[in-house]
N, C-alpha and C positions, 0 to 999 in steps of 0.2 A: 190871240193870234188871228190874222186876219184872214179870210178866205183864201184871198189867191196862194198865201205861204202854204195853210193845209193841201189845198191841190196842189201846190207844189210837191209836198212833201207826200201825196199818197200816187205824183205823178200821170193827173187825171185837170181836165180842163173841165169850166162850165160847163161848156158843150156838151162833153161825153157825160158830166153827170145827167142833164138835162136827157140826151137821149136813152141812158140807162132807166130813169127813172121812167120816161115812158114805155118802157118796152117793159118794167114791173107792171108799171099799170093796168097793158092790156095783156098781160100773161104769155109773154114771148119772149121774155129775160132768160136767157141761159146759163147768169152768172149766181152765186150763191153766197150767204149768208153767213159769214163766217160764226165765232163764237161772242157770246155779249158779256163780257165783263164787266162788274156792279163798281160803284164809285166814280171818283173825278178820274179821269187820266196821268199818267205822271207827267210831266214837265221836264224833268230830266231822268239822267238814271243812274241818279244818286240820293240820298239823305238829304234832303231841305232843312233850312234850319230860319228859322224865324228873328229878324232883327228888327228893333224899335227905337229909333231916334227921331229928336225933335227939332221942326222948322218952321217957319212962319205961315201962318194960316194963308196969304199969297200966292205962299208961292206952292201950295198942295192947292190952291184953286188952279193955277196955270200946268199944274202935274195933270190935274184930273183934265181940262181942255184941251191939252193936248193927247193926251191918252185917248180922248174922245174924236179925236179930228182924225187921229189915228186907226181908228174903230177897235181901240184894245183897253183891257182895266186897266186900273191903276198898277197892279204889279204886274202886267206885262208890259207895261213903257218902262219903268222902273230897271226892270231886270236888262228888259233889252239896252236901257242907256247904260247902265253900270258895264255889262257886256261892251259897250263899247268904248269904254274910257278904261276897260280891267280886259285889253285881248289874252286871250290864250295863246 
């Protein structure tokens, strides 16, 4: 997932992290820390399930470069194209 969608999605811009994080710095943060829970994050909020099929060595270099150009892994361009050829 790419930056800007996280700030999207936690509703906070560069900016305001940039100025939060200096107001940590010199000790004039007013905001706090919520709780830190161990492992990966979910992805969704449901049961993942794991599938393996086979393609041409090509065309998993052109997956990976664009995933890359993207600034996302391989199975975050994956999901997101499949998401968009499977709408909800």
């Amino acid at each position: 997932m790419r930056r800007e969608e996280i700030n999207k999605l936690f509703g906070v811009t560069d900016q305001q992290l940039e100025a939060m994080a200096e107001e940590y710095e010199n000790g004039t943060w007013k905001g706090r820390v919520g709780p830190v829970a161990p492992g990966r994050p979910k992805v969704f909020n449901e049961e993942l399930e794991t599938i393996s099929f086979r393609i041409p060595k090509s065309r998993v270099q052109e997956i990976d470069n664009r995933a890359k150009a993207c600034g996302e892994s391989r199975s975050q361009f994956l999901r997101r194209a499949i998401d968009q050829a499977l709408p909800v």
